[in-house]
KERO-210838 format. One record per residue (C-alpha): residue number from 1; x, y, z. Coordinates in pm, 1 decimal. Layout:
residues N
+------+----------+----------+----------+
: rogu :       px :       py :       pz :
+------+----------+----------+----------+
:  NUM :        X :        Y :        Z :
...
+------+----------+----------+----------+
This chain:
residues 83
+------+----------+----------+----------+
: rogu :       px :       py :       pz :
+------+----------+----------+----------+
:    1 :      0.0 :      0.0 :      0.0 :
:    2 :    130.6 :    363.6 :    -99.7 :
:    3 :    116.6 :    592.3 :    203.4 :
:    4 :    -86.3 :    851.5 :    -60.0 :
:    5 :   -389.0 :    477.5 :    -65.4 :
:    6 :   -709.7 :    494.8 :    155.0 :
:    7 :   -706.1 :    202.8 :    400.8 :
:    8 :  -1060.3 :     67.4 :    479.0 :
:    9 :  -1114.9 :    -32.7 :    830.3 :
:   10 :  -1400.7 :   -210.7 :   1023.0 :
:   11 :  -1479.6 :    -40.4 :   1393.7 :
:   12 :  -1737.5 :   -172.8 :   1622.3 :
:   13 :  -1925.3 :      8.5 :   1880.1 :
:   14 :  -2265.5 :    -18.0 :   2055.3 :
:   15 :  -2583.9 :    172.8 :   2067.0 :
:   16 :  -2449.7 :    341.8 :   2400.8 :
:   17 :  -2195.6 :    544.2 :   2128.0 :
:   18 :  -2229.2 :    749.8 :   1866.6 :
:   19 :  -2026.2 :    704.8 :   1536.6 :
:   20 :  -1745.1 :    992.4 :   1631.9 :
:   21 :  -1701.3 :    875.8 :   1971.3 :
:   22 :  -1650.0 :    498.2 :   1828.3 :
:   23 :  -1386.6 :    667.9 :   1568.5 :
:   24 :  -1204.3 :    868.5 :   1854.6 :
:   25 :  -1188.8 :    544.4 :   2031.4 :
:   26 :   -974.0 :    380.2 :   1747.6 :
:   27 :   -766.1 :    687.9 :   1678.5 :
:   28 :   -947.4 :    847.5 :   1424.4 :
:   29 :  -1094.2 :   1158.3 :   1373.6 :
:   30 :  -1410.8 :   1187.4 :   1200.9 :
:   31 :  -1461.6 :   1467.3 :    897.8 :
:   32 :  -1845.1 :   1518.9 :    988.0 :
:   33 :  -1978.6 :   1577.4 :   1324.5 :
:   34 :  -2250.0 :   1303.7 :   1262.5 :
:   35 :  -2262.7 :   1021.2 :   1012.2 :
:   36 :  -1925.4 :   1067.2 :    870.7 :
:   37 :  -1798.9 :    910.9 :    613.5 :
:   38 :  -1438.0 :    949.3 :    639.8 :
:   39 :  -1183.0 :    959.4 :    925.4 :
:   40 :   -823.7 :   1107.8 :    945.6 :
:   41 :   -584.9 :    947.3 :   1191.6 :
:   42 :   -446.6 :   1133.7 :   1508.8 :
:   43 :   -154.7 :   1091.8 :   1496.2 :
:   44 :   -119.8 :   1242.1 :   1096.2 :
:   45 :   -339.4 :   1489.1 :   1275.8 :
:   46 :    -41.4 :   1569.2 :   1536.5 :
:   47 :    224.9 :   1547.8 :   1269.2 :
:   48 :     22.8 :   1834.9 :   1066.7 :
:   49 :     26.3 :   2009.0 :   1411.7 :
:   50 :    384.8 :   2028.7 :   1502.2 :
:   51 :    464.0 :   2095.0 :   1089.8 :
:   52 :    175.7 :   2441.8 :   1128.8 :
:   53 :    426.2 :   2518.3 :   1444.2 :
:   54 :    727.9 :   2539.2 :   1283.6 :
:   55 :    600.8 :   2704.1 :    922.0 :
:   56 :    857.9 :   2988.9 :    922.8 :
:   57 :   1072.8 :   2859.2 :    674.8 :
:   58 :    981.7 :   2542.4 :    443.7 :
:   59 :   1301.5 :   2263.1 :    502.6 :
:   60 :   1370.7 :   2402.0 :    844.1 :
:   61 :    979.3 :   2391.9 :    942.7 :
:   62 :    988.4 :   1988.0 :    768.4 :
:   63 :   1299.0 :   1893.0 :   1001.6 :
:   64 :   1188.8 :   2059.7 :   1283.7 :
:   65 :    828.6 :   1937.4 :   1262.3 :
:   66 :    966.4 :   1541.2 :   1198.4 :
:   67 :   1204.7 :   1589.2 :   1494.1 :
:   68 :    935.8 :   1688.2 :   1692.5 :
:   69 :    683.8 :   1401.9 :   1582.1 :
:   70 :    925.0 :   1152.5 :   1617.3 :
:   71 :   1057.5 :   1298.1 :   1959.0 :
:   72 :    737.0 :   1293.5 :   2118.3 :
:   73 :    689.0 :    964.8 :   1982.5 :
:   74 :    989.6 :    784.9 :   2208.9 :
:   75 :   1237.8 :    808.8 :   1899.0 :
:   76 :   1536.4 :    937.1 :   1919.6 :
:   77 :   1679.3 :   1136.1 :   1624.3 :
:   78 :   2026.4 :   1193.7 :   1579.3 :
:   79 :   2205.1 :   1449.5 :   1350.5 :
:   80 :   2557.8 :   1585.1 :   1307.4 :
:   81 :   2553.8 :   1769.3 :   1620.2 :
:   82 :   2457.6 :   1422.0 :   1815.2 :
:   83 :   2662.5 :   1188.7 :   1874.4 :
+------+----------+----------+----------+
């Protein structure tokens, strides 16, 4: 799969829930308030958050933004300075 594919997923939930809770539940964020039709996942959600915070300039916003992600993920990213 292409990261750029859809990926189809089955989510259960009960009458007690609505729809968007039951997405938010798995990770996912609906695009509708009610009956949506499509979900985006958190965390591409959070990566689009920490590349808005760093948007001054283009590369150093993308490095910044990754570091960041991957940072807050546990990872730990090295570069030149780092030994």
């Amino acid at each position: 799969m292409r990261t750029t594919d859809f990926q189809t997923m089955d989510v259960v939930g009960c009458a007690c829930q609505t729809i968007p809770q039951v997405l938010v539940e798995n990770g996912l964020f609906p695009t509708a308030p009610s009956q949506p039709r499509i979900a985006v996942s958190t965390p591409l959600l959070d990566f689009y958050r920490a590349l808005f915070e760093q948007s001054c300039d283009a590369v150093g916003a993308l490095a910044s933004a990754i570091h960041k992600f991957y940072k807050g993920r546990g990872f730990r990213v090295l570069d030149k300075k780092v030994c």
